[in-house]
VEXDREN-2710 file (C-alpha; in Angstrom, 1 decimal):
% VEXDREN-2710
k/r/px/py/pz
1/UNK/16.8/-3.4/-7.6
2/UNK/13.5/-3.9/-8.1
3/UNK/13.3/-7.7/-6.7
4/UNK/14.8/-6.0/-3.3
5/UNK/11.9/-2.6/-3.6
6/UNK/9.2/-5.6/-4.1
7/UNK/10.7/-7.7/-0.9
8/UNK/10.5/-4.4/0.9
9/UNK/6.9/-3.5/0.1
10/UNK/5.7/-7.0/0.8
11/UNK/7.2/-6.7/4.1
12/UNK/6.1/-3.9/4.6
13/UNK/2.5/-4.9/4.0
14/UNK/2.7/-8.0/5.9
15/UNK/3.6/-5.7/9.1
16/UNK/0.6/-3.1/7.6
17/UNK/-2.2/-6.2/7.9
18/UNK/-1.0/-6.9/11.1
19/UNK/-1.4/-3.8/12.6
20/UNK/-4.9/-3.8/10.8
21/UNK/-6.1/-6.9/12.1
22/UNK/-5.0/-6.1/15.7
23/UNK/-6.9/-1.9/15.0
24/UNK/-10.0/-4.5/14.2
25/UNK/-9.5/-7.2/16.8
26/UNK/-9.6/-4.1/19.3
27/UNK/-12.2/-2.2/17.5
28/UNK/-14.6/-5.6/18.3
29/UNK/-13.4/-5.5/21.7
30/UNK/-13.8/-1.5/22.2
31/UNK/-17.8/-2.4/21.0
32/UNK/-18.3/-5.3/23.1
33/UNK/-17.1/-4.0/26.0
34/UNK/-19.1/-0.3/25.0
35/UNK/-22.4/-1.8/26.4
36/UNK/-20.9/-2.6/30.0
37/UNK/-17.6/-0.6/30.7
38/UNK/-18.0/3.1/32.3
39/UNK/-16.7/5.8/31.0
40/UNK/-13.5/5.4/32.5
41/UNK/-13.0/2.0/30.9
42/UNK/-14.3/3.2/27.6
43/UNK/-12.0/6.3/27.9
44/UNK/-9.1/4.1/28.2
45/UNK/-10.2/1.4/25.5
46/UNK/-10.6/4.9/23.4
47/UNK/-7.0/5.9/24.3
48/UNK/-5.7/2.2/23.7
49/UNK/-7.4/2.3/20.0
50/UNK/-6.4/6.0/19.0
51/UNK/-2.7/4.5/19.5
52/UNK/-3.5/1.9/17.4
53/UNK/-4.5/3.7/14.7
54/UNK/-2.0/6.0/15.0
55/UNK/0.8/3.2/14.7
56/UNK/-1.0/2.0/11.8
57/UNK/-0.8/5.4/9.9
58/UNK/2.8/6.0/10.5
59/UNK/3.2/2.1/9.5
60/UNK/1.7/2.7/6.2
61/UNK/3.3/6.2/5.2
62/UNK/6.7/4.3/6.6
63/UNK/6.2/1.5/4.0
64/UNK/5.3/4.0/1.4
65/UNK/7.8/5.8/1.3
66/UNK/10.4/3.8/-0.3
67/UNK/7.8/2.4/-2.7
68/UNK/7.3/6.2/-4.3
69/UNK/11.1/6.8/-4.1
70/UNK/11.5/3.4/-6.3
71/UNK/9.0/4.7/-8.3
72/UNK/10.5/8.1/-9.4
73/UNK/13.7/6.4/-9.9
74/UNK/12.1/4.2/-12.3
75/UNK/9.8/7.0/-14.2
76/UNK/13.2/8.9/-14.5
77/UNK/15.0/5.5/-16.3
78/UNK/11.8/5.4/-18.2
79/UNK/11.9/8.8/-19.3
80/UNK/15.3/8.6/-20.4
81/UNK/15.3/5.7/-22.4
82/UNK/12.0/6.9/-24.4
83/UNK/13.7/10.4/-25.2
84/UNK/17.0/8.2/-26.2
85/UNK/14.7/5.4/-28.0
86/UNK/11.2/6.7/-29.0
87/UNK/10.5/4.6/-32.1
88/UNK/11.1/1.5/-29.6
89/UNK/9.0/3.0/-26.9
90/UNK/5.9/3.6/-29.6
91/UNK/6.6/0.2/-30.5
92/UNK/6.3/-1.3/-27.6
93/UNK/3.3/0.6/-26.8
94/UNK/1.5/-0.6/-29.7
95/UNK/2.3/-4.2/-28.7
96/UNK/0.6/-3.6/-25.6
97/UNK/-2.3/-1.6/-27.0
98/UNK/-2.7/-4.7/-29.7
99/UNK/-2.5/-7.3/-26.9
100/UNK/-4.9/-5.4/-24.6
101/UNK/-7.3/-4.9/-27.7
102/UNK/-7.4/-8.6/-28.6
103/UNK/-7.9/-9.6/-24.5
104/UNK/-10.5/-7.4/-24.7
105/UNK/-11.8/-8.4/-27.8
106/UNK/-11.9/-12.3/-26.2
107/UNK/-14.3/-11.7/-23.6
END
């Protein structure tokens, strides 16, 4: 379950930098061609960019989405299993608080 949410997101991602790459590719383009378009060109090089960005936005709420559904699913399982196990769960957390403290303590 979580193998197939962490696929998902990196998808996800991988489509996200695209669309960010191509938003700056045409941002360098929109500033290069500022200094000799008219402001018709530069209206439509606007236009073209505004999409852009606007693809790029629904892209990343898209790709988010599931992400934050995953997410409640698993604080819900967590939740669960603390209330059903706490002395676990405080051990477990101590573990991590000791490990944390001596990684700290290292550097």
């Amino acid at each position: 379950m979580i193998n197939q949410s962490v696929k998902e997101f990196n998808g996800a991602g991988g489509r996200i930098a695209a669309d960010f790459r191509a938003i700056i590719a045409d941002s360098e383009d929109l500033l290069k061609a500022a200094a000799t378009m008219s402001g018709e060109g530069l209206a439509a090089a606007r236009v073209k960019f505004e999409e852009k960005v606007s693809r790029a936005k629904t892209a990343l709420a898209d790709a988010s989405q599931p992400m934050l559904e995953k997410s409640r699913e698993t604080a819900a399982a967590v939740n669960v299993y603390v209330h059903d196990n706490p002395w676990s769960a405080v051990g477990a957390a101590a573990a991590a608080g000791v490990l944390v403290g001596f990684l700290a303590a290292k550097r």
